[in-house]
N, C-alpha and C positions, 0 to 999 in steps of 0.2 A: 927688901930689908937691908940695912946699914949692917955694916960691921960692928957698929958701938952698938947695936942692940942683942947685935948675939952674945957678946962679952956681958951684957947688961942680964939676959934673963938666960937661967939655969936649966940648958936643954935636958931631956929626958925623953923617952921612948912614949914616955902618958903624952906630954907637952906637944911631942912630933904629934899621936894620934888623935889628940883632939882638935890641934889645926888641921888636917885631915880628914878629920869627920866635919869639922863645920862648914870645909871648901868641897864636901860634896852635900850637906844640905841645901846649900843656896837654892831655892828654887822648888823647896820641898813647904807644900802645907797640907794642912786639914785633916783625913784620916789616913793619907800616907804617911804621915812624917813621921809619927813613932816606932812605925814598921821599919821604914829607913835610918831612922835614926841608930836602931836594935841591929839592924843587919850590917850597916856601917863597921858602926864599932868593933859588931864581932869581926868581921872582914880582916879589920887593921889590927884586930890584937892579937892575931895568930899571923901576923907578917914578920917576917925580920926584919933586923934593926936596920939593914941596909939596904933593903926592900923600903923602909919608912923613911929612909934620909934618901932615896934617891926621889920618893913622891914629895918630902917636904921642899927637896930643893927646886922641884920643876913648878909647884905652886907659889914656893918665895924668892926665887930666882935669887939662892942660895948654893953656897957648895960646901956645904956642911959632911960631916963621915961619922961612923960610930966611934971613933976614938976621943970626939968632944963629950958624948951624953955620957951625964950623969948619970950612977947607980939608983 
């Protein structure tokens, strides 16, 4: 990911988690995925904000911090 597009889209801790949660679906179907998709989510939304900037940045090979995300 480019530098114009982080200045483009308004990070957030959701933002971070749902890129997150979709880069570990890939690869999920049928009647796993909802379980995964449930267990996911909850995983990342009791992580810290720099526990989620350090997994956002290894998946978009970013180096993002929590003093960009937005409230």
């Amino acid at each position: 990911m480019d530098n114009n597009y982080l200045h483009m889209t308004h990070l957030t801790r959701d933002v971070l988690i749902k890129k997150i949660v979709a880069n570990e679906m890939v690869g999920y179907g049928g009647t796993d995925y909802l379980q995964a998709l449930k267990d996911a989510y909850h995983k990342w939304e009791h992580q810290s904000s720099d526990v989620l900037c350090q997994k956002y940045n290894q998946i978009n090979q970013t180096n993002i911090s929590t003093e960009i995300l937005e409230p």
